[in-house]
DRENDO-1510 file (C-alpha; in Angstrom, 1 decimal, always signed):
<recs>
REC; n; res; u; v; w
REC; 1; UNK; +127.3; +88.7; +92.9 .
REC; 2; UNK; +123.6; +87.4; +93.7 .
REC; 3; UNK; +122.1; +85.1; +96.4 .
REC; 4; UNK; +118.7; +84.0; +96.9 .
REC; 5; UNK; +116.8; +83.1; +99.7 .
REC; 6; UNK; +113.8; +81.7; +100.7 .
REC; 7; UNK; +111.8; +82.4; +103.6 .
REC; 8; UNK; +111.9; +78.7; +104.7 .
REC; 9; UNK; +116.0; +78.6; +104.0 .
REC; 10; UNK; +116.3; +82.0; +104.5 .
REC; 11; UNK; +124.9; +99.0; +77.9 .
REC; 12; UNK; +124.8; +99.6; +75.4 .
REC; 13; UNK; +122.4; +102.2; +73.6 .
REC; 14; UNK; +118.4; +101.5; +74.5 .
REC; 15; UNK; +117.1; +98.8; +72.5 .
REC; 16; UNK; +116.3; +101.6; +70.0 .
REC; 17; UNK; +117.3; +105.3; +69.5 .
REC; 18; UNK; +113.2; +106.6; +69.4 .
REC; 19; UNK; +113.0; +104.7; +72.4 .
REC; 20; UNK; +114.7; +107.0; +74.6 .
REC; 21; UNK; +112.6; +108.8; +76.5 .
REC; 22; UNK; +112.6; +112.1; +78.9 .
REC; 23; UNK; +111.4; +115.5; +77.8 .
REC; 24; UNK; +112.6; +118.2; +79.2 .
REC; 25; UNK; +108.7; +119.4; +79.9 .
REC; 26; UNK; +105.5; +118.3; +77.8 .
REC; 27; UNK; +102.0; +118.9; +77.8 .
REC; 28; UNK; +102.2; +122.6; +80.4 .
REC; 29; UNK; +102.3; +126.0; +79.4 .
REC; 30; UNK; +103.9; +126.5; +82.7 .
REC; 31; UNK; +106.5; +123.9; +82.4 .
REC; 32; UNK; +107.0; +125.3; +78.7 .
REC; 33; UNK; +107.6; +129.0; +80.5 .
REC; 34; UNK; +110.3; +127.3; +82.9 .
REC; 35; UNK; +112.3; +125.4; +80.0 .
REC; 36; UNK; +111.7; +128.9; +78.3 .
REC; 37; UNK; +114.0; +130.8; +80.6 .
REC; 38; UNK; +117.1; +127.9; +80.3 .
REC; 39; UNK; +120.0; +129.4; +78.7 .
REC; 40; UNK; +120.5; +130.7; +74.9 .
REC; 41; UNK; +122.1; +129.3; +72.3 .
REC; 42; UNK; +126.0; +128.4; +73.1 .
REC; 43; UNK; +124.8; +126.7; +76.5 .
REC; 44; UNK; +124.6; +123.4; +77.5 .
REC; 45; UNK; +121.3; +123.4; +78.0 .
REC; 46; UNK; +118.9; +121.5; +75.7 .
REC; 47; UNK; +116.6; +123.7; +73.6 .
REC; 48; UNK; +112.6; +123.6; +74.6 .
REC; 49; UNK; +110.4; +121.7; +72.9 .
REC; 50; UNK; +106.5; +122.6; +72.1 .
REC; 51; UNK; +104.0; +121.1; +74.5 .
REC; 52; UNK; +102.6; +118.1; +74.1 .
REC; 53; UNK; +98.5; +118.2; +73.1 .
REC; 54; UNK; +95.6; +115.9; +73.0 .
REC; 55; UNK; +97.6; +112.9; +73.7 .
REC; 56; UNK; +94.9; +110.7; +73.1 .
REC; 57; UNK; +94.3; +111.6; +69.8 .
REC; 58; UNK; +98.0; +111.5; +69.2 .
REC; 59; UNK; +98.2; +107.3; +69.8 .
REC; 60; UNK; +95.2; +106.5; +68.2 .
REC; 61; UNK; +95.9; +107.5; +64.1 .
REC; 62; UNK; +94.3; +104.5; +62.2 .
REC; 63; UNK; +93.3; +101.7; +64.6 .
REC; 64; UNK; +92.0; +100.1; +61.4 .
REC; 65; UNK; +89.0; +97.6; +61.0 .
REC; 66; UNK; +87.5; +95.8; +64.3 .
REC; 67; UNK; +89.9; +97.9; +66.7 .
REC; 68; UNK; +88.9; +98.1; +70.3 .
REC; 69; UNK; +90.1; +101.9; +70.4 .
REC; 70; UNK; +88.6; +103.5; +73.8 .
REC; 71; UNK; +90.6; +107.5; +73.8 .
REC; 72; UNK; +88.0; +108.4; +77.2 .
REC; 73; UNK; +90.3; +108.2; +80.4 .
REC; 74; UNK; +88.3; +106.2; +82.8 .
REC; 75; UNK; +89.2; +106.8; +86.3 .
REC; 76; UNK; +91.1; +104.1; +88.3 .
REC; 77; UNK; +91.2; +104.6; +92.3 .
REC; 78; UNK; +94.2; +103.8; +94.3 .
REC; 79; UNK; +94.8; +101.4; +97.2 .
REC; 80; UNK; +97.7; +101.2; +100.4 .
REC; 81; UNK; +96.1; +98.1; +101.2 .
REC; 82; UNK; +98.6; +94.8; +101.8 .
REC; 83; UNK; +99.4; +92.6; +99.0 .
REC; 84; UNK; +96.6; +89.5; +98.5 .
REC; 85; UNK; +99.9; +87.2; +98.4 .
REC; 86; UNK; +103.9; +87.7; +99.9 .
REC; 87; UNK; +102.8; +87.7; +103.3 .
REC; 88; UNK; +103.6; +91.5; +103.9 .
REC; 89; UNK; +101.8; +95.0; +103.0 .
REC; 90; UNK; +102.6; +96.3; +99.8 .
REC; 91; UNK; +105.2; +99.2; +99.8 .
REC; 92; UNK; +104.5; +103.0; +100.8 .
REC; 93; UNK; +108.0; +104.3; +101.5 .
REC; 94; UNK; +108.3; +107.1; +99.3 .
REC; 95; UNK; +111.8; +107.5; +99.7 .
REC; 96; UNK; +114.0; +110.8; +98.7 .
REC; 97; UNK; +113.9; +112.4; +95.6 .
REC; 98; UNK; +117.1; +113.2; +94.2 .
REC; 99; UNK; +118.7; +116.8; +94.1 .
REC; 100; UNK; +119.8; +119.0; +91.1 .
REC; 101; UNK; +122.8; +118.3; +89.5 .
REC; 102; UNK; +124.8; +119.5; +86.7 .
REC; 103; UNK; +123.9; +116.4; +85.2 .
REC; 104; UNK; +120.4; +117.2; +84.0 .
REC; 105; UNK; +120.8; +118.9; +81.2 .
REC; 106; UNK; +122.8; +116.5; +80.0 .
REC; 107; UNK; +120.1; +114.2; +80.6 .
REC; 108; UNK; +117.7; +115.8; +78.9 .
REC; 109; UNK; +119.7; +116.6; +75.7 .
REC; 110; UNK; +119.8; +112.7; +75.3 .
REC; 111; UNK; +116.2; +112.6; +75.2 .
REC; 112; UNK; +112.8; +113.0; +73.1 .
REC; 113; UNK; +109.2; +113.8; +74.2 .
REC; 114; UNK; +107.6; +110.6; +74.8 .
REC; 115; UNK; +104.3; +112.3; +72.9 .
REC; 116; UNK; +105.6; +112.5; +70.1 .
REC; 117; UNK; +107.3; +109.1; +69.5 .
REC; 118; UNK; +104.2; +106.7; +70.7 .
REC; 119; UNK; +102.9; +106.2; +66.8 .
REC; 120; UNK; +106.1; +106.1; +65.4 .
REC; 121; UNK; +107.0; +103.2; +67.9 .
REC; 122; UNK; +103.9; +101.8; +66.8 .
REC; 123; UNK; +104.5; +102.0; +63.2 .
REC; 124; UNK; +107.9; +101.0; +62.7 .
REC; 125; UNK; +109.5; +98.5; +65.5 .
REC; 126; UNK; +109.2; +94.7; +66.0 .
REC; 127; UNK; +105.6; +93.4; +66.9 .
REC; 128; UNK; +106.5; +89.9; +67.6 .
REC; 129; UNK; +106.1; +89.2; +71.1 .
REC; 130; UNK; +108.6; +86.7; +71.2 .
REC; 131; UNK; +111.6; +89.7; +71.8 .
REC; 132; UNK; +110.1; +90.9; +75.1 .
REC; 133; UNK; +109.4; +86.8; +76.0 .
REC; 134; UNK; +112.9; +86.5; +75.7 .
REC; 135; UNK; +114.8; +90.5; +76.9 .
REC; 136; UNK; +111.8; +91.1; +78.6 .
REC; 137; UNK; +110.1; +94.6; +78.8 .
REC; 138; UNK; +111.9; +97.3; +76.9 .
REC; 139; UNK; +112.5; +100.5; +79.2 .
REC; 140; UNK; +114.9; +103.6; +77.3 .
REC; 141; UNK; +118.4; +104.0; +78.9 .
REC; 142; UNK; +117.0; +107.8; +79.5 .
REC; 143; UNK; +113.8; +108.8; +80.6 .
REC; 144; UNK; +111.4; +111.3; +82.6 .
REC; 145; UNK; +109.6; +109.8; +85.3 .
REC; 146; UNK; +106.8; +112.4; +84.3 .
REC; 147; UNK; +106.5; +111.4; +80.9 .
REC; 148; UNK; +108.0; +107.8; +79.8 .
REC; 149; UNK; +107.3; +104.8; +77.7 .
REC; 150; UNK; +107.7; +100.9; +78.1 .
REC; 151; UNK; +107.2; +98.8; +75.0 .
REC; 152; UNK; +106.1; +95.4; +76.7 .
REC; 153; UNK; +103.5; +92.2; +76.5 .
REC; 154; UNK; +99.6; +92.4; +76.7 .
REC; 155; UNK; +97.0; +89.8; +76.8 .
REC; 156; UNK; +93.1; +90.2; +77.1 .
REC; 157; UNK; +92.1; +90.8; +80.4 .
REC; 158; UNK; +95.0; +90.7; +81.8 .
REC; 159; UNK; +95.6; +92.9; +85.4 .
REC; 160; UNK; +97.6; +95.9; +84.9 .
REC; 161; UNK; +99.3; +97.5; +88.6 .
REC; 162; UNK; +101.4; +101.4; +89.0 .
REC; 163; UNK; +103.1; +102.0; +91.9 .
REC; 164; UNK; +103.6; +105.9; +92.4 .
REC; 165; UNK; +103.4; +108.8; +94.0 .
REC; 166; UNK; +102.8; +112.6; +92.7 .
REC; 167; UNK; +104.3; +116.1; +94.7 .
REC; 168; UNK; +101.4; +118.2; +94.3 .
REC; 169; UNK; +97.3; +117.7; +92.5 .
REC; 170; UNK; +96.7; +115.9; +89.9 .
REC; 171; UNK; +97.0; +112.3; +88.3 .
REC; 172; UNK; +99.0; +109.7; +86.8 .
REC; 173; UNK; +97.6; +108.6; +83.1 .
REC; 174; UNK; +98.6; +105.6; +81.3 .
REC; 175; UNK; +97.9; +104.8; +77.8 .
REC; 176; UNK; +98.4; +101.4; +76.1 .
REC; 177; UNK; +98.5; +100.8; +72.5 .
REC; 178; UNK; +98.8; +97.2; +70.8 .
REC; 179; UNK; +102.0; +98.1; +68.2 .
REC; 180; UNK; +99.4; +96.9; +65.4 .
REC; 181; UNK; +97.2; +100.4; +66.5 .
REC; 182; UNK; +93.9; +98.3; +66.9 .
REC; 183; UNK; +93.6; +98.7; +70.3 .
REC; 184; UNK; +93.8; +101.4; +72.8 .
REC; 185; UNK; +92.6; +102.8; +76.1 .
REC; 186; UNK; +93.7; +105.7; +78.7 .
REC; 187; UNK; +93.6; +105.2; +82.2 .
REC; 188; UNK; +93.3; +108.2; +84.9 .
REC; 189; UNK; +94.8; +107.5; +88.0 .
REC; 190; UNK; +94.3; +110.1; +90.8 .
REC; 191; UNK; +96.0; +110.3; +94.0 .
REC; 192; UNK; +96.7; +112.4; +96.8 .
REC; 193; UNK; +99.8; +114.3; +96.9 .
REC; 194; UNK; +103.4; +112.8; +98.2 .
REC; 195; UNK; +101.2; +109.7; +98.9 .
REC; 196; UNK; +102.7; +106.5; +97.6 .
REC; 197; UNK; +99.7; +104.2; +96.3 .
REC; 198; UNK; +99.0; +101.8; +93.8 .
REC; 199; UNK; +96.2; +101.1; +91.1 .
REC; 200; UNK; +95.0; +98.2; +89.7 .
REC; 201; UNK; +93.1; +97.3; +86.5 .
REC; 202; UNK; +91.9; +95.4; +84.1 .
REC; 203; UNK; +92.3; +95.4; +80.2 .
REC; 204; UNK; +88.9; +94.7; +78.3 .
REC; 205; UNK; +88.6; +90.7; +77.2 .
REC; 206; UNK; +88.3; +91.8; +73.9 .
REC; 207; UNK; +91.9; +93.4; +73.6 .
REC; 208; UNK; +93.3; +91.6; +71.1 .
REC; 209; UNK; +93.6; +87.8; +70.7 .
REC; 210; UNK; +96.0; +86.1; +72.9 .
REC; 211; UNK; +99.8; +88.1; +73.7 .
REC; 212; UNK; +100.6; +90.5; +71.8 .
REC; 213; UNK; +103.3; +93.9; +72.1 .
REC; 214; UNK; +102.1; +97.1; +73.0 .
REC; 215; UNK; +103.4; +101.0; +74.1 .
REC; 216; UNK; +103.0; +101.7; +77.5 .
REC; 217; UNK; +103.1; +105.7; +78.1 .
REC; 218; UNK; +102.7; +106.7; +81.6 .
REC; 219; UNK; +102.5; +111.0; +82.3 .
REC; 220; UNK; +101.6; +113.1; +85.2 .
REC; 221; UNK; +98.7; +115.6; +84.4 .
REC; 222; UNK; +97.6; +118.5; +86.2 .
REC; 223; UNK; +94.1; +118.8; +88.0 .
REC; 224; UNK; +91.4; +119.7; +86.7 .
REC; 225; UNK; +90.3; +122.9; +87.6 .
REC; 226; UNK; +93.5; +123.3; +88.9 .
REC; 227; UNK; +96.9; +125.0; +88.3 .
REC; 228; UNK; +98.2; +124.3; +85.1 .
REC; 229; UNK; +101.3; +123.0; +86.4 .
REC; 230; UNK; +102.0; +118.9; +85.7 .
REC; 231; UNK; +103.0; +117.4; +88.9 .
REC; 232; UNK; +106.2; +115.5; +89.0 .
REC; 233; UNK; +105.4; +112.0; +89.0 .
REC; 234; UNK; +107.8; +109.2; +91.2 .
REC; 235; UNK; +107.0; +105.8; +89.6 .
REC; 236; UNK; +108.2; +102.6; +92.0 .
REC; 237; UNK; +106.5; +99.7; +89.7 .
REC; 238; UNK; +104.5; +99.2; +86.4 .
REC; 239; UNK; +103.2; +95.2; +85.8 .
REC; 240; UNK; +101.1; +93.3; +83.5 .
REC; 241; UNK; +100.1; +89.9; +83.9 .
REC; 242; UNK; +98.3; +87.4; +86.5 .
REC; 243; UNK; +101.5; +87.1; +87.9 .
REC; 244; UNK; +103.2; +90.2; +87.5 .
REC; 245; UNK; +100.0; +91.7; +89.8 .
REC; 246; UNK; +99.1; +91.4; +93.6 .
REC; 247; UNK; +100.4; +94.8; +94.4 .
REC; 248; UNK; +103.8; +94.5; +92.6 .
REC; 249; UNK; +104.9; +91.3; +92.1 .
REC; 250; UNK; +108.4; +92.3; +92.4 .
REC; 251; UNK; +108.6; +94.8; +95.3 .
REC; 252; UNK; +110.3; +95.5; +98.7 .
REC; 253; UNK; +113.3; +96.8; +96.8 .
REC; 254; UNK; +116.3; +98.2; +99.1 .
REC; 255; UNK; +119.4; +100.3; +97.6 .
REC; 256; UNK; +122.4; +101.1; +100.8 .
REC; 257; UNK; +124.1; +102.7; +102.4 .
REC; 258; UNK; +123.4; +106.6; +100.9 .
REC; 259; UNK; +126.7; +107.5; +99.9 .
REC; 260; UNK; +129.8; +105.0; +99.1 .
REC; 261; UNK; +132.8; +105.7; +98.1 .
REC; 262; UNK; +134.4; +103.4; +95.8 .
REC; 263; UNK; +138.0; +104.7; +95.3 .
REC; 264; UNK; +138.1; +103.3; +99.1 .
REC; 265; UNK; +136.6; +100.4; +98.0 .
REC; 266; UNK; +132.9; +100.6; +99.6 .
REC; 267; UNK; +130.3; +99.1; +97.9 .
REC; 268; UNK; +126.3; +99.4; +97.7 .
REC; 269; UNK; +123.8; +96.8; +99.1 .
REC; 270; UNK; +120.5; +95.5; +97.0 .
REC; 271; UNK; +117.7; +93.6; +97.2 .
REC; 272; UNK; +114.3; +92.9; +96.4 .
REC; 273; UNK; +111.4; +89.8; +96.6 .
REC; 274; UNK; +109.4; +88.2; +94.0 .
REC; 275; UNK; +106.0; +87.3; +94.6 .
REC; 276; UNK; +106.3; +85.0; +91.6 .
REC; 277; UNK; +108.9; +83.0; +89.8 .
REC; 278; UNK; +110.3; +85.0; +86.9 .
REC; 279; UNK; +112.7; +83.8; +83.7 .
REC; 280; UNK; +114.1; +86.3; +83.2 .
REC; 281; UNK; +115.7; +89.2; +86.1 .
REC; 282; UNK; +117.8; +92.1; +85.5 .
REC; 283; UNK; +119.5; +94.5; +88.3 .
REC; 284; UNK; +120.0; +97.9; +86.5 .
REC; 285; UNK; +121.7; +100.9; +88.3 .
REC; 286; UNK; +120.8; +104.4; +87.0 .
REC; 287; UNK; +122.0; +107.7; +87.5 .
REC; 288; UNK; +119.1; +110.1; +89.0 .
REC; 289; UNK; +118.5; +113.8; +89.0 .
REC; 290; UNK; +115.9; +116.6; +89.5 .
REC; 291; UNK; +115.7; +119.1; +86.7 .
REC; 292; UNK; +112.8; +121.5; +86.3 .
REC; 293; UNK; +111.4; +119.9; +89.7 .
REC; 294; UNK; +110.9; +116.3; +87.8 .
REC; 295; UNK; +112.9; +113.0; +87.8 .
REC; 296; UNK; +115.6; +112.4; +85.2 .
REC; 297; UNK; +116.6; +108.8; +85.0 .
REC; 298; UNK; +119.8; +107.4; +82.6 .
REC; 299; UNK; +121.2; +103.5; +83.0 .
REC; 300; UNK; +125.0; +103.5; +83.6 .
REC; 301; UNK; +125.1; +99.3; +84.5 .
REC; 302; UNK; +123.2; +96.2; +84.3 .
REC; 303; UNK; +124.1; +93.0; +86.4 .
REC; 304; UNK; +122.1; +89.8; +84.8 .
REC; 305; UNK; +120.7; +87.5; +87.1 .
REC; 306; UNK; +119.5; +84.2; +87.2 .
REC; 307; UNK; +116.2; +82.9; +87.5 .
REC; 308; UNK; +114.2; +83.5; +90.8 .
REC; 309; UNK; +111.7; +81.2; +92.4 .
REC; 310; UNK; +108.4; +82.4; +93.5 .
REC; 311; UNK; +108.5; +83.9; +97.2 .
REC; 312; UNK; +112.7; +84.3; +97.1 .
REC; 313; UNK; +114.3; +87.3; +98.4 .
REC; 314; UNK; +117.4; +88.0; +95.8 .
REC; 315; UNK; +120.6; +90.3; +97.1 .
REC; 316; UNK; +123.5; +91.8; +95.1 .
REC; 317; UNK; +126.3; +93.9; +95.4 .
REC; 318; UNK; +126.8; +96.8; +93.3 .
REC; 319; UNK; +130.4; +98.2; +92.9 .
REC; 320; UNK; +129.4; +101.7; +91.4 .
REC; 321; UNK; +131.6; +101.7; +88.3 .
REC; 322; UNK; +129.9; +104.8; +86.4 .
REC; 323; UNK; +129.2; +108.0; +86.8 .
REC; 324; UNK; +129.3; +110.1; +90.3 .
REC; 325; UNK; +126.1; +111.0; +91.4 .
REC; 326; UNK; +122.7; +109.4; +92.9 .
REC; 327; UNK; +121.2; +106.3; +91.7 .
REC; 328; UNK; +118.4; +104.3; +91.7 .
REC; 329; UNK; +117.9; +100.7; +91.7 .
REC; 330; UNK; +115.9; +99.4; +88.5 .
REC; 331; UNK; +114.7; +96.0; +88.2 .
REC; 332; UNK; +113.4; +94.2; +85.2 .
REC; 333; UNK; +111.9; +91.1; +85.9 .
REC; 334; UNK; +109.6; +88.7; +83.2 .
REC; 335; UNK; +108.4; +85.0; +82.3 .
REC; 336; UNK; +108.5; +84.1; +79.0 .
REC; 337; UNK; +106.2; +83.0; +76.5 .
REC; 338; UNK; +105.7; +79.5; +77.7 .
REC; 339; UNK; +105.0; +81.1; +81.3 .
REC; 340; UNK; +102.9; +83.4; +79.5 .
REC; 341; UNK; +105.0; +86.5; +79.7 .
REC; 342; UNK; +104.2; +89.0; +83.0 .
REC; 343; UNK; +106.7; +91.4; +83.1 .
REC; 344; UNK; +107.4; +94.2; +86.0 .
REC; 345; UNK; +110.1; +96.8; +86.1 .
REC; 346; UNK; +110.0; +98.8; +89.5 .
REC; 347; UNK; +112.3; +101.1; +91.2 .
REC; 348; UNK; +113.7; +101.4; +94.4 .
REC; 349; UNK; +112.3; +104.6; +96.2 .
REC; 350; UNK; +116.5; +104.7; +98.2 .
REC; 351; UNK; +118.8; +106.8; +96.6 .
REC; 352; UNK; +122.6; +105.4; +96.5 .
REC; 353; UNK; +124.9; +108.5; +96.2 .
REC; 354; UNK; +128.2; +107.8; +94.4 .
REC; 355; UNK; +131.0; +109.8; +95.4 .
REC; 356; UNK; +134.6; +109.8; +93.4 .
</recs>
């Protein structure tokens, strides 16, 4: 169940198998160490994988003739400032990270290194925007916050905003790649630890010519200088678009009570506002974990939702079906082609704890 209001009125598999994303620990020979020491063959435990290297390098095979292919991470700052429309500051609550569970191995096991699938997602899967005009961004069913990927909408020049936080030094990098491989560019995003903030940039004018799909792979790296150890990375929004873009145009998301109990018939509370009127909305409910000291994400249930108005507040009820276990609220909201496609997904920074 859904309702809007206005301040004046006050699953399947992931769209694709590759697409699923969460590695149990890329790109750190300290992370690799940890995985190292999980249990030997017979256990439950997923096997390690090798570290992920030269990412850059990795996305960038071929651009072909007249790419715009830029593999130097420029630096993007980050802001706490209030939102330029909504009529309230953009978010900082961090929230609560979710604890350990048994669940995060399992997890894991369902997933690949992000790394490694970016140029096969570019190679092989649908390039016509008009999929993600009309199901909207495509975000795998499991995932590491650390280390993920969204397939979603570009255009040239088009704002580009992530909402996150990291526990310890370093940054957030994001790579985009068109899905043709002609155009490319890395992003470095520093911040100061357990500091929610966002970042905001541009795409070059020349990338591309008019909308077109692209990989978005967003990873924590360590500092430089630093430890070698990647600092888990909390991620509460990722936009493209004019009007995906202020802060986040869908933001303020709540998640309640902390724990239900649904054999006795509680329920959990949600809600979230748009700072612009979007198509398309979905409300997505995913079982959360901490393994290895990052975020492991998998989607248990989706409620569809209507349409929502520029400057509504939406609320839902969520009768926690699934799984046992904490949760996060996920929210994929987009315009399509003939509102020229901004797209956000952002995630609520409450924890709902389901408990059968």
């Amino acid at each position: 169940m859904l309702t809007h209001w206005s301040p004046n009125s006050f699953c399947r598999k992931s769209f694709v198998t590759a697409l699923v994303v969460a590695v149990l620990l890329p790109g750190s020979s300290h992370l690799q160490a940890q995985s190292d020491q999980s249990p030997g063959s017979g256990s439950d435990a997923p096997a390690p994988q090798q570290p992920i290297t030269n990412r850059a390098r990795q996305t960038t095979q071929n651009p072909g003739n007249g790419s715009n292919s830029d593999s130097r991470p420029s630096e993007v700052s980050t802001s706490r400032d209030p939102s330029s429309k909504g009529g309230h500051p953009a978010d900082t609550k961090p929230g609560t990270n979710p604890h350990a569970s048994n669940m995060g191995p399992a997890i894991a096991g369902a997933s690949v290194g992000a790394g490694l699938i970016v140029a096969s997602l570019i190679d092989k899967y649908n390039r016509s925007p008009g999929k993600l005009g009309h199901d909207g961004p495509q975000v795998p069913k499991s995932f590491r916050m650390s280390d993920f990927v969204i397939k979603g909408l570009v255009y040239p020049n088009w704002p580009i905003v992530l909402d996150f936080m990291l526990d310890s030094p370093g940054a957030a990098q994001i790579e985009i790649t068109t899905t043709d491989n002609r155009h490319h560019l890395v992003r470095r995003i520093p911040n100061t630890p357990n500091r929610r903030a966002y970042a905001i940039f541009r795409l070059p004018a020349d990338f591309g010519k008019g909308l077109q799909t692209a990989v978005f792979h967003v990873y924590s790296i360590p500092a430089a200088g630093g430890p070698a150890q990647v600092p888990s990375l909390r991620t509460y929004g990722l936009g493209a678009g004019e009007r995906a873009v202020g802060s986040v145009a869908i933001d303020q998301l709540t998640f309640q009570p902390a724990t239900i109990h649904p054999m006795a018939n509680e329920v959990a509370n949600y809600g979230f506002h748009a700072h612009s009127a979007f198509d398309g909305v979905r409300a997505e409910f995913i079982l959360t974990t901490l393994f290895n000291g990052h975020v492991l994400v998998q989607k248990e249930e989706e409620d569809r939702l209507s349409a929502i108005p520029e400057g509504e507040r939406a609320r839902g009820i969520w009768k926690a079906r699934g799984n046992p276990g904490e949760h996060l609220l996920q929210i994929r909201a987009w315009r399509g082609l003939e509102n020229g496609g901004d797209w956000v997904v952002a995630w609520s920074p409450d924890i709902v704890d389901v408990v059968k």
